[in-house]
Backbone as CSV, one residue per row, in Angstrom:
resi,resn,N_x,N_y,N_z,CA_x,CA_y,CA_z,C_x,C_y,C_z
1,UNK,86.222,42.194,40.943,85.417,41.617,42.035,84.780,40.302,41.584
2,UNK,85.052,39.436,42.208,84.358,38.140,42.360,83.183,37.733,42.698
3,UNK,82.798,38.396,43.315,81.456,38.291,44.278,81.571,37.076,45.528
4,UNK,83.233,35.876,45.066,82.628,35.368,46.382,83.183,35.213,47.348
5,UNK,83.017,34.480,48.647,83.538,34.397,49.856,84.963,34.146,49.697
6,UNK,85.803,35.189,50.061,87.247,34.948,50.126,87.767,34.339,51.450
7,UNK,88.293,33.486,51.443,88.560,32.253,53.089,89.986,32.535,53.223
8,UNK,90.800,32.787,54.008,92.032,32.489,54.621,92.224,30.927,55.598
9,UNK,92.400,30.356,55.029,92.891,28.818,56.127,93.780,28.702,57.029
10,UNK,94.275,28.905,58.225,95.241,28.496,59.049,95.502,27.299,60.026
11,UNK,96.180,26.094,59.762,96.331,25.487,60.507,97.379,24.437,60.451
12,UNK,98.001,23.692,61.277,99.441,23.310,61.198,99.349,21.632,60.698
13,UNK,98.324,21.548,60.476,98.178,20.106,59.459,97.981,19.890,58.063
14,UNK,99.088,19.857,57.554,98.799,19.723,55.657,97.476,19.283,55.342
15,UNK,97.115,18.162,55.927,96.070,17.164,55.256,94.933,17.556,55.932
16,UNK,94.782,18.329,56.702,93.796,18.727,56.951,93.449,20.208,56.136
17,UNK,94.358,20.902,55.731,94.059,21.996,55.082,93.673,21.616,53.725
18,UNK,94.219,20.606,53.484,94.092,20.159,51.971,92.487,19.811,52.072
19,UNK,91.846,18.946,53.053,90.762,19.018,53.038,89.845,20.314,52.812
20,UNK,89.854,20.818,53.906,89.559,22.019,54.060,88.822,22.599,52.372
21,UNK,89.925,23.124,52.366,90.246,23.645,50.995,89.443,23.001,49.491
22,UNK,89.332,21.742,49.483,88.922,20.998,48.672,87.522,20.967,49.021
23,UNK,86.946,21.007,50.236,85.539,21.591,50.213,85.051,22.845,49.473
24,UNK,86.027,23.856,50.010,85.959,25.143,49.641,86.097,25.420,48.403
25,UNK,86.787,24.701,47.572,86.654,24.753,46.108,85.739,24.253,45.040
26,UNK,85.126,23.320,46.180,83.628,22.178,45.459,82.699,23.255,45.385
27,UNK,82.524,24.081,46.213,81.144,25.272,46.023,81.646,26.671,45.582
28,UNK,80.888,27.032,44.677,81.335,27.886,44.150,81.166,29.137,44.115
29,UNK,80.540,29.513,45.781,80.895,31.066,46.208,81.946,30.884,47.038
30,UNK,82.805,29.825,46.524,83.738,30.292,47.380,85.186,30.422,47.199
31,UNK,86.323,31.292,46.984,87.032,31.044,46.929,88.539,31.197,48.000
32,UNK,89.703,30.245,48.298,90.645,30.508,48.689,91.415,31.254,48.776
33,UNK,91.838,32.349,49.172,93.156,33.262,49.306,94.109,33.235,49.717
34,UNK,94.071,32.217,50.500,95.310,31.937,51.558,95.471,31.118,52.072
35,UNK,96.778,30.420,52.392,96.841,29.108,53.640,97.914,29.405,54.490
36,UNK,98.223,28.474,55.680,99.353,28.485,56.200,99.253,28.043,57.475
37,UNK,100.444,28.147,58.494,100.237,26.984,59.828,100.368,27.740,60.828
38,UNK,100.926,29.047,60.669,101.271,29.927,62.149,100.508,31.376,62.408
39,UNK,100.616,31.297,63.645,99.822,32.672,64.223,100.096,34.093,63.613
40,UNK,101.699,33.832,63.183,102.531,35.376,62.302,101.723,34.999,60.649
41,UNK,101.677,34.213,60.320,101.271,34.091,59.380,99.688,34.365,58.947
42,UNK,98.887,34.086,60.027,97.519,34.785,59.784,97.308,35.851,60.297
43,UNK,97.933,37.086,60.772,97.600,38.271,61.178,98.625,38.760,59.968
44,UNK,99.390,38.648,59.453,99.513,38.818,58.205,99.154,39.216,56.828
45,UNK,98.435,37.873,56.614,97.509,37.596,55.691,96.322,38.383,56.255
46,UNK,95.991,38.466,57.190,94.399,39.094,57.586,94.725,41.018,56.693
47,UNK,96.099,41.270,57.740,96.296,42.764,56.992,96.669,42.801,55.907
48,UNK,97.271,42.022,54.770,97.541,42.115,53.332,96.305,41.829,52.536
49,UNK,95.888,40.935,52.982,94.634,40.234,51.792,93.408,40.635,51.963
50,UNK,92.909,40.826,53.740,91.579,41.015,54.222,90.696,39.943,54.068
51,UNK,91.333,38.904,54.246,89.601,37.824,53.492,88.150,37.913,54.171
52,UNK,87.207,37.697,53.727,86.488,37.785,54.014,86.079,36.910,55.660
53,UNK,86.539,35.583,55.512,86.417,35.126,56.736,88.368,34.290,56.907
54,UNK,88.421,33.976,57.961,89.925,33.368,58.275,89.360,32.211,59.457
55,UNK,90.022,31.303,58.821,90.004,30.389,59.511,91.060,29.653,60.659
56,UNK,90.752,29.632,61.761,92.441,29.367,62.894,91.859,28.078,63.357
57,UNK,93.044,27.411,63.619,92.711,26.326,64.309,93.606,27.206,65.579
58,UNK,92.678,26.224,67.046,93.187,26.989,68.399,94.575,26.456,68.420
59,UNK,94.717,25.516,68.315,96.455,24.606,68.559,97.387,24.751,67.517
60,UNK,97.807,25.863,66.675,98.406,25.891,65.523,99.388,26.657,66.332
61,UNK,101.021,26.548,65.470,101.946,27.315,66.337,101.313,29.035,66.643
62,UNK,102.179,29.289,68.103,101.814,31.036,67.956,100.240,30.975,68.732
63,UNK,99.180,29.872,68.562,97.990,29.912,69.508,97.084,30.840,68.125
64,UNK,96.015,29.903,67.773,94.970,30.472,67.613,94.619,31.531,68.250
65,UNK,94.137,31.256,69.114,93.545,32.351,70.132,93.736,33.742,70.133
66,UNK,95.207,33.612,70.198,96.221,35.041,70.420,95.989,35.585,68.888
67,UNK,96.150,35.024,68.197,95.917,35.278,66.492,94.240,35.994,66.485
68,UNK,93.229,35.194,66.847,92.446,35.629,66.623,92.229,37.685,67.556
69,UNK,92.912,37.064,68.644,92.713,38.695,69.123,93.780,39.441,68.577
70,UNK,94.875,39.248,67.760,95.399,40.493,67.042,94.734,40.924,65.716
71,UNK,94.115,39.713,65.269,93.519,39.983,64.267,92.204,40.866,64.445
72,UNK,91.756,40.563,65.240,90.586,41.653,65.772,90.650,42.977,65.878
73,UNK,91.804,43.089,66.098,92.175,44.748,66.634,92.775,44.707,65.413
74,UNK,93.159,44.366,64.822,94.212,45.101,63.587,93.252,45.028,62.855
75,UNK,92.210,44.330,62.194,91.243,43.735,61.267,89.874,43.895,61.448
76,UNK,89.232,44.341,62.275,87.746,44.551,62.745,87.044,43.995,61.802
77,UNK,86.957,44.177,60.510,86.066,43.492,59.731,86.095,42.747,58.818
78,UNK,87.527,41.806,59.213,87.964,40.448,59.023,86.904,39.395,59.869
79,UNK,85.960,38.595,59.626,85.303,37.973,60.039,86.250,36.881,60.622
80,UNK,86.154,36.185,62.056,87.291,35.302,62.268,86.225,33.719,62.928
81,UNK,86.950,32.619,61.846,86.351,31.195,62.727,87.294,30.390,62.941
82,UNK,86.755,29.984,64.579,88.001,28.368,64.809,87.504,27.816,64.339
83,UNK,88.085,26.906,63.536,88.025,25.413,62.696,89.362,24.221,64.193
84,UNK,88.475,23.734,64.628,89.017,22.953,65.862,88.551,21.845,66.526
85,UNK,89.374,20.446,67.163,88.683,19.675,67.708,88.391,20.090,68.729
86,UNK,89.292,20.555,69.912,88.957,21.642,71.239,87.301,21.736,71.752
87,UNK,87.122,20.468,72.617,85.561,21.287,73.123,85.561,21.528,74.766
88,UNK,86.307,21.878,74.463,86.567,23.046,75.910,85.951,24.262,76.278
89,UNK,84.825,23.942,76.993,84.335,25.126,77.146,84.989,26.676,77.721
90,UNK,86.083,26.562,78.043,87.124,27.405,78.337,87.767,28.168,76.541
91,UNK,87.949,27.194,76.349,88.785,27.428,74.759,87.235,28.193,73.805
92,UNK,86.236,27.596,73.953,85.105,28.366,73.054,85.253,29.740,74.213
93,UNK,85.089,30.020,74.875,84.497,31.015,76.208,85.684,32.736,75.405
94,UNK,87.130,31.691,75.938,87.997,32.720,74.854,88.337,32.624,73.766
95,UNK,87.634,32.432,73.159,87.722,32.689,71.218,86.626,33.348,71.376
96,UNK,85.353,33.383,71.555,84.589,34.141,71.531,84.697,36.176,72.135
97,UNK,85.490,35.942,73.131,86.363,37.127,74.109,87.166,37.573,72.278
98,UNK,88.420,36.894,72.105,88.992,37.892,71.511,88.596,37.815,69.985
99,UNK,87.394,37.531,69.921,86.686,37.766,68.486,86.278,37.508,67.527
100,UNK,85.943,35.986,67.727,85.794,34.722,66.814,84.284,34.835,66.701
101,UNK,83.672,35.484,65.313,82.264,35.050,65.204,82.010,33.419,64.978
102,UNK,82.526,32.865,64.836,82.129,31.246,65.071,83.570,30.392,65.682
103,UNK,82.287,29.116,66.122,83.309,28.492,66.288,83.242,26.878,66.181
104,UNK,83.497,26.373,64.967,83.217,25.074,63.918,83.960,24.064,64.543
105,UNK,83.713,22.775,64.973,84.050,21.579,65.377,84.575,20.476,64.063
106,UNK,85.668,19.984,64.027,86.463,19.747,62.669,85.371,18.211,62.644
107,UNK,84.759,17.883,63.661,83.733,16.487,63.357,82.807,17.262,62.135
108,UNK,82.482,18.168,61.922,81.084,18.896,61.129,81.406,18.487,59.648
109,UNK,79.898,18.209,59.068,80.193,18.061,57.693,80.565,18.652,56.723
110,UNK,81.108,18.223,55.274,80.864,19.732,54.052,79.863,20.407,54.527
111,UNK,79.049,19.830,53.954,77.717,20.815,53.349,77.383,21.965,54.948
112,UNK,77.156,21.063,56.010,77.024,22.073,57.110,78.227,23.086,57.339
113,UNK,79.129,22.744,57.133,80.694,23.087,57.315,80.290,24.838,56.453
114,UNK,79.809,24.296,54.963,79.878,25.513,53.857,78.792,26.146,54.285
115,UNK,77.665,25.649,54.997,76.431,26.313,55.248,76.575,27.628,56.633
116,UNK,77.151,27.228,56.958,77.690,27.859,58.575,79.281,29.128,57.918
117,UNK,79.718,28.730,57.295,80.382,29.721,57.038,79.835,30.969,56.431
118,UNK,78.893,30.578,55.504,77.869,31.757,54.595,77.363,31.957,55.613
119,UNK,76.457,31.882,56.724,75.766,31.860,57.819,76.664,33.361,58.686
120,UNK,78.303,33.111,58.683,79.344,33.672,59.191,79.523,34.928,58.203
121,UNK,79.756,34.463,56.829,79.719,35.679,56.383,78.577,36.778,55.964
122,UNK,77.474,36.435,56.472,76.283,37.052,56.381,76.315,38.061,57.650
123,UNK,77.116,37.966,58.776,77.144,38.639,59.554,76.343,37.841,61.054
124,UNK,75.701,36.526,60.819,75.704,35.721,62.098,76.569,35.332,62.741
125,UNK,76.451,35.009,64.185,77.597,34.272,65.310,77.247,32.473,64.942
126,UNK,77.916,31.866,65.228,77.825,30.415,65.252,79.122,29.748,66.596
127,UNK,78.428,28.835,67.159,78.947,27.944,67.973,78.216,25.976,67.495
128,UNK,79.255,25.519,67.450,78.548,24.143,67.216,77.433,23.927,68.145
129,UNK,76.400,23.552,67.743,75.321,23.068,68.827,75.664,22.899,70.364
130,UNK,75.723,21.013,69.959,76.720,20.447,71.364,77.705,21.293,72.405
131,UNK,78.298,22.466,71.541,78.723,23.120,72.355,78.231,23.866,73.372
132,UNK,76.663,24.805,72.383,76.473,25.814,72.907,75.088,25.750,74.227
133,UNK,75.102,23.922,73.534,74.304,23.639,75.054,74.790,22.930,76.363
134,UNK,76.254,22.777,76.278,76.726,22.356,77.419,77.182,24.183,78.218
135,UNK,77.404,24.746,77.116,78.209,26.188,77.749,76.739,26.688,78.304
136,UNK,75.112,26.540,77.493,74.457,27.377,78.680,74.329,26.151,79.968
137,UNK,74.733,25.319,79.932,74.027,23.980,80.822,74.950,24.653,82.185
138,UNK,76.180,25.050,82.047,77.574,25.433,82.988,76.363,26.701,83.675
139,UNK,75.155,27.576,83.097,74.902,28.662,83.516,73.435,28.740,84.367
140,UNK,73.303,27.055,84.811,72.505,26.296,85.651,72.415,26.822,87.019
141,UNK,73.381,27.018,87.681,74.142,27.209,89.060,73.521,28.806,89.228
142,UNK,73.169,29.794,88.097,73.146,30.852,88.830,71.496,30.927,88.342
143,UNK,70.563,30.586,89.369,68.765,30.317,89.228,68.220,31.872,89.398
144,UNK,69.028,32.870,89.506,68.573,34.492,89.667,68.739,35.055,88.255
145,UNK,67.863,35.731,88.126,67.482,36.583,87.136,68.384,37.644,87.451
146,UNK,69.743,38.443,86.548,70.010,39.352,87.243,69.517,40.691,87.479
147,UNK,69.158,41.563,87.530,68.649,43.354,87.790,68.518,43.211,86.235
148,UNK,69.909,43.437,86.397,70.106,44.425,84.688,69.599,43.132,83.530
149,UNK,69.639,41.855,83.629,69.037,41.053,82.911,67.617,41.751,82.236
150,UNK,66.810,41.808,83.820,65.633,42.249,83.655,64.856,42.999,83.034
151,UNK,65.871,44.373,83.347,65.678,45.817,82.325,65.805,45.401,81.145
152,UNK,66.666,44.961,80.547,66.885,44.672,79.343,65.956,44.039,78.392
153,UNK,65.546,43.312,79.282,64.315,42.245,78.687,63.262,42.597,78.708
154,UNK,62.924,44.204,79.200,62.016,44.467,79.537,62.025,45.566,78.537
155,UNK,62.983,45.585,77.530,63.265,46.886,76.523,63.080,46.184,75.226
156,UNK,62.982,45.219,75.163,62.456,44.123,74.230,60.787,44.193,74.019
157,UNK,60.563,44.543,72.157,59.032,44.405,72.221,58.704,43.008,71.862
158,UNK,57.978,42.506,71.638,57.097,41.623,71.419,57.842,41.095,70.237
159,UNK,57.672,41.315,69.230,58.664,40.532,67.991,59.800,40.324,68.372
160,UNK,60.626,41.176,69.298,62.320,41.006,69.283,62.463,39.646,70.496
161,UNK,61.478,39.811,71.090,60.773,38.684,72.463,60.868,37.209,71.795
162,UNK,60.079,37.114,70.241,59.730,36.317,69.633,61.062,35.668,69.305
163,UNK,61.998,36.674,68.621,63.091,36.705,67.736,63.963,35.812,68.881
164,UNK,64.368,36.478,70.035,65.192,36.377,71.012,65.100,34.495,71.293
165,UNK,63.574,34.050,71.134,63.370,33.033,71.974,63.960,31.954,70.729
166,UNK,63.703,32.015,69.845,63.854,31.165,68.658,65.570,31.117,68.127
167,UNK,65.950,32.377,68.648,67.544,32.363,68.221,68.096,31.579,69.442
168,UNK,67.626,31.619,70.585,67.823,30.992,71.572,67.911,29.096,71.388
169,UNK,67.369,29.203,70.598,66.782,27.566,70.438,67.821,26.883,69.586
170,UNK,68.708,27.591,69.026,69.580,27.701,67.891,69.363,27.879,66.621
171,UNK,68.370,28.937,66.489,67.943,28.641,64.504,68.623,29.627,64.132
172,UNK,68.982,30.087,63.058,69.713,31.072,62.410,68.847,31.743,61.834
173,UNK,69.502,32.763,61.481,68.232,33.906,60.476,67.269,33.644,59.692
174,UNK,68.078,32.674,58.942,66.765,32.171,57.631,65.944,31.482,58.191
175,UNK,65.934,30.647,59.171,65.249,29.526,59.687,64.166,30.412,60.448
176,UNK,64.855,31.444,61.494,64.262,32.110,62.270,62.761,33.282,60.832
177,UNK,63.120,33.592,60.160,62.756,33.857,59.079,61.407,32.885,58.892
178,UNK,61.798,31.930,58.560,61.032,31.116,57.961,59.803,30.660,58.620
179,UNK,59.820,31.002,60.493,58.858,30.971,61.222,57.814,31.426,61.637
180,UNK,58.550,33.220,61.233,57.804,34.505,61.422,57.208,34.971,60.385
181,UNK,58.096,34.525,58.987,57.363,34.851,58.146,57.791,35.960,57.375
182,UNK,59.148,36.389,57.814,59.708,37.670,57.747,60.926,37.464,57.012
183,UNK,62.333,38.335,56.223,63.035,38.020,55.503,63.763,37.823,56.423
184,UNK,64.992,37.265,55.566,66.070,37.080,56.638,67.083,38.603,56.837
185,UNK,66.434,39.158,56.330,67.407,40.406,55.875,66.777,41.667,57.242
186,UNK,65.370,41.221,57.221,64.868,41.666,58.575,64.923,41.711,59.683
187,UNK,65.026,39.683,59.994,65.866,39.434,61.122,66.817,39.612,61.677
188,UNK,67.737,39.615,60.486,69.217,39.942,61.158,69.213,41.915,61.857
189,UNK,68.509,42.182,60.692,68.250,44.028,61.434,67.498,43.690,62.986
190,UNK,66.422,42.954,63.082,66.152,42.447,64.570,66.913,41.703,65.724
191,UNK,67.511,40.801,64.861,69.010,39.978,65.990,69.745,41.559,66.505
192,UNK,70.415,42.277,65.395,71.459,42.957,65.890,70.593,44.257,67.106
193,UNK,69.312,44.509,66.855,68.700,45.803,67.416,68.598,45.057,68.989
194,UNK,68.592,43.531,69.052,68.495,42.868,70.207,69.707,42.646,71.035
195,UNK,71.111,42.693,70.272,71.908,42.364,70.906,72.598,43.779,71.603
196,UNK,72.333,44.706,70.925,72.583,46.303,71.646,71.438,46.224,72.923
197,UNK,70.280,45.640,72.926,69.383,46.721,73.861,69.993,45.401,75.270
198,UNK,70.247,44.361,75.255,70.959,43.051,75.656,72.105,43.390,76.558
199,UNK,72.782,43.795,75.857,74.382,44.473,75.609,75.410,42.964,75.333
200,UNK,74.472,42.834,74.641,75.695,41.052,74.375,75.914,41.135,73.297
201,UNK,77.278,40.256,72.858,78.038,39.887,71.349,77.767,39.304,70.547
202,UNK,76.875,38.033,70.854,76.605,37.089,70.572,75.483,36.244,70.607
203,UNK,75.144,35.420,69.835,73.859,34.500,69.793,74.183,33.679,71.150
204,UNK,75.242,32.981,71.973,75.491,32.521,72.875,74.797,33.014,74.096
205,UNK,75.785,34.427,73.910,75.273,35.243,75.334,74.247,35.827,75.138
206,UNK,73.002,35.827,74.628,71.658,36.171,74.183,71.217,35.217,74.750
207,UNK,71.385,33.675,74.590,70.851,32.463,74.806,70.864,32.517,76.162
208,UNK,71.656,32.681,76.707,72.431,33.062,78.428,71.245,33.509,79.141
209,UNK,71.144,35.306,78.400,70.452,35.545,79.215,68.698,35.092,79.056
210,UNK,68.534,34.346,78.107,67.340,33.894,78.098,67.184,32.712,79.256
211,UNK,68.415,32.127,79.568,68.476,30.816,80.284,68.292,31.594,81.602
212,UNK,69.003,32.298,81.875,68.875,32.925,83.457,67.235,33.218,83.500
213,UNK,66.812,33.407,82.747,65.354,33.865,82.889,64.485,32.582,83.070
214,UNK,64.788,31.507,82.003,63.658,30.780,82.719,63.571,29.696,84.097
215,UNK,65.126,30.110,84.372,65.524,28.694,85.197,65.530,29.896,86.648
């Protein structure tokens, strides 16, 4: 055992994997297991190797996408991220559907790039920012609170209230942590106790239903 982040890379550009990769080798929880350009090729690798996280680009032969949802079902606790230019709010909407805990914009830097993956393998969701405020901006149009919104929010105590509003804002655990005062090891036991009583997947659709609420 290594102790560190094992990455699978998939995507149909040499020179971009080579990048990739050459980040991933500059820090040193992390290491490579795998590369390659097609959809057969990372559901593959997901069931032989297991890496810890796998990386798809959406436009690689075979479809990201489709990759990421076989890999889901065959792999459950294969952590899966698009690495993609794609800001299609359609294209984030389904990667998120068939099981992509993040989803990384190839503009992003190293250091954020490596920060967001540990972020991923810690067991957080991630969407690039920019993204994840045009996708709640699309959730403008519906100004009703729904029923079941309500209940839900109403099963929420006071800290998870706190928790909810700040993850909303986009901070991540540690950050969110760092406000309350609390570990990050706490929070995340609070993110996840929030996203059951919610019934959502995700830091996205958490954000959602916070948006339906105040608008």
């Amino acid at each position: 055992m290594t102790g560190k982040i094992r990455v699978a890379l998939f995507d149909d550009h040499p020179l971009m994997r080579e990048g990739v990769i050459h980040i991933l080798n500059s820090a040193s929880d992390f290491e490579v297991v795998a590369e390659g350009a097609t959809r057969d090729e990372a559901v593959r690798v997901a069931q032989d190797d297991l890496p810890d996280i796998i990386l798809l680009d959406i436009n690689m032969p075979g479809g990201g996408i489709d990759a990421a949802q076989d890999i889901s079902n065959i792999c459950p606790f294969v952590r899966i991220a698009m690495l993609t230019v794609s800001e299609d709010e359609a294209d984030v909407g389904a990667a998120l559907r068939a099981g992509a805990r993040g989803y990384i914009l190839k503009g992003v830097s190293g250091p954020e790039f490596l920060r967001t993956l540990r972020a991923i393998h810690s067991g957080e969701d991630y969407v690039s920012p920019n993204l994840a405020v045009r996708l709640l901006a699309d959730f403008k149009d519906d100004k009703r609170i729904k029923p079941t919104d309500s209940f839900r929010l109403a099963s929420l105590t006071l800290r998870e209230e706190q928790i909810l509003e700040l993850v909303a804002q986009g901070l991540r655990n540690k950050e969110v942590g760092k406000k309350l005062d609390l570990s990050e090891k706490t929070v995340k036991h609070y993110v996840t106790n929030i996203f059951q009583k919610l019934q959502v997947r995700n830091r996205v659709e958490a954000a959602m239903v916070v948006q339906r609420r105040s608008d």
